[in-house]
Steps between C-alpha positions, in 0.01 A plus 500: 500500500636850392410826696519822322356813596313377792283233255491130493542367177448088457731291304323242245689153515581528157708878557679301770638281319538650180808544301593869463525581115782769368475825387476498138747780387597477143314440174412112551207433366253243702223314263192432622177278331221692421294314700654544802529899407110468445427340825664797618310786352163318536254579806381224672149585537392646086793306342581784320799771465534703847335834456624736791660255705440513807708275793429343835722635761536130672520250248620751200244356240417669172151595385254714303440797707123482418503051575641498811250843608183300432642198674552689788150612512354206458614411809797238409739700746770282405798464244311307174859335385628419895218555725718718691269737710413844368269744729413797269652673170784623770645172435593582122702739376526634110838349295548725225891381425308168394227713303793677341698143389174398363533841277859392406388151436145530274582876408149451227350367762073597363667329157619179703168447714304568181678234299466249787094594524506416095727178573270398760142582305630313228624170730194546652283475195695215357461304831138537512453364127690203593341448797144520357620278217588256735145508706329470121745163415440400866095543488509361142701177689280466766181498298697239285567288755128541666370388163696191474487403873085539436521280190742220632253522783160444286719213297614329834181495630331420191748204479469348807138484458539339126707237689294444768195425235694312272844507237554725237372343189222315632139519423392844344214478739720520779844686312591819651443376880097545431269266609195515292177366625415202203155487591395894457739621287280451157183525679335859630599628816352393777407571858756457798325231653564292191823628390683439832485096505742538162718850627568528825686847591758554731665748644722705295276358191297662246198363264514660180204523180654551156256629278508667125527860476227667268736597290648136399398399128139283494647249341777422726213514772335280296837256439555469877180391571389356848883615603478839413406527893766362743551450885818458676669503826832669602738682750396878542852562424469375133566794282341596159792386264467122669102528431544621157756232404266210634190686326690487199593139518211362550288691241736383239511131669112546472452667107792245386221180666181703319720503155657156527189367523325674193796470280527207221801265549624649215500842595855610635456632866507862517686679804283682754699810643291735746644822491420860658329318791378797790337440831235740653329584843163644486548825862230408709524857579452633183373225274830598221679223389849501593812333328732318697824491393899389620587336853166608646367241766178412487463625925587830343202481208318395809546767718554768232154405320323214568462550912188240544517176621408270227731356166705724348372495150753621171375572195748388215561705139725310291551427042594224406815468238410192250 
């Protein structure tokens, strides 16, 4: 501990045991990063170049006359880089040497701050671009990935049911993990009472009508026949593309029987190719017909338009490509 003039002044540990430096007295030259040199010139509270520097009289800290006024009177009555206590603005003191070296330093000093304003506007605007463009590719991703996840999901489930039923390849009336009831399917619908000792619905199931939409060509209508009206039995996680694909299968199963059987044995076999094939939901709400489309699941047409409690039924549009 040193006394002069009748004050006390404390000794850090570090000015204890530091090593004293010599007097620099010819033209050496010391270099110095720029960093380091910034670190130097930059308040610690607005990051920027000191403007009328003021120091603390205990800890000798640089700042912004103005930043280290309104921290004071906020009420932080401390030092913001050591915590050191200071009371009141009695505590500082102006430096205007170091306000001068800044002069000597940055003698354009407007024409400096201005050009790092434009360097920062312009960094600014280019990180902002890149990081929307990376939200975009990342929402784009995401709604990818939801997509698939939803259709693997509709497929898996679909599958397991189709294996549960029976194997791929089996009989039409049962293909796509359906089970179709053999004794109603050609016949009018009718009541529950009946209908129940052949399709019995549990949960997670759904009963579904097929019917002809108005718009499909009379004579098609006419070519289907007694089958032109269908009832099945699925998983309410079955979407519209697995429904389409069996409707489609077994119409042209069904039209290749009906021409097989009215051809000559002579007559080469023609191929049967549905194509354009559309499913729709009448809105109970609103009595508009409503085409279903993509990875849809039919608990979605359900609760979207259909919302009653009896078979769902579809009402197919398709051409047929001869």
């Amino acid at each position: 501990m040193t006394e002069l003039s009748g004050k006390n002044w404390d000794l850090s540990l570090y000015e204890l045991h530091r090593t004293p430096q010599e007097a620099i007295t010819d033209n050496t030259k010391i270099m110095i990063s720029p960093k380091d040199l910034q670190s130097e010139l930059t308040c610690p509270i607005c990051l920027e170049m000191l403007t009328q520097t003021m120091t603390t009289k205990e800890c000798l800290h640089r700042f912004c006359a103005e930043c280290i006024t309104t921290a004071l009177r906020s009420g932080n009555k401390e030092c913001p880089t050591c915590r050191k206590k200071l009371v009141s603005r009695r505590s500082l003191r102006p430096d205007p040497n170091f306000d001068a070296l800044l002069s000597k330093i940055f003698p354009d000093r407007e024409e400096y701050e201005e050009q790092q304003e434009k360097a920062l506007a312009i960094l600014s605007r280019s990180h902002s671009a890149q990081l929307m463009s990376s939200i975009g590719d990342a929402i784009k991703a995401q709604a990818a990935h939801v997509r698939m996840m939803n259709k693997k999901k509709n497929m898996s489930d679909y599958d397991e049911l189709m294996a549960s039923h029976v194997g791929v390849g089996d009989n039409p009336e049962t293909d796509m993990g359906m089970e179709v009831d053999g004794e109603t399917h050609t016949l009018p619908y009718k009541p529950r009472k009946k209908r129940e000792q052949g399709l019995t619905i549990a949960p997670g199931e759904i009963e579904i009508i097929f019917k002809p939409h108005a718009d499909v060509k009379e004579d098609l209508v006419t070519r289907l026949g007694d089958r032109q009206t269908r009832f099945i039995k699925t998983v309410v996680t079955a979407s519209i593309d697995h429904l389409l694909k069996f409707l489609c299968q077994r119409m042209e199963t069904d039209l290749k029987g009906e021409e097989e059987n009215k051809a000559d044995d002579d007559k080469e076999d023609m191929p049967i190719v549905i194509g354009d094939c559309k499913l729709f939901v009448i809105c109970t709400t609103s009595s508009e017909f409503i085409e279903l489309t993509g990875p849809e699941t039919l608990d979605m047409v359900v609760e979207d338009f259909w919302k009653v409690q009896k078979p769902l039924e579809l009402h197919y549009l398709f051409e047929l490509l001869e």
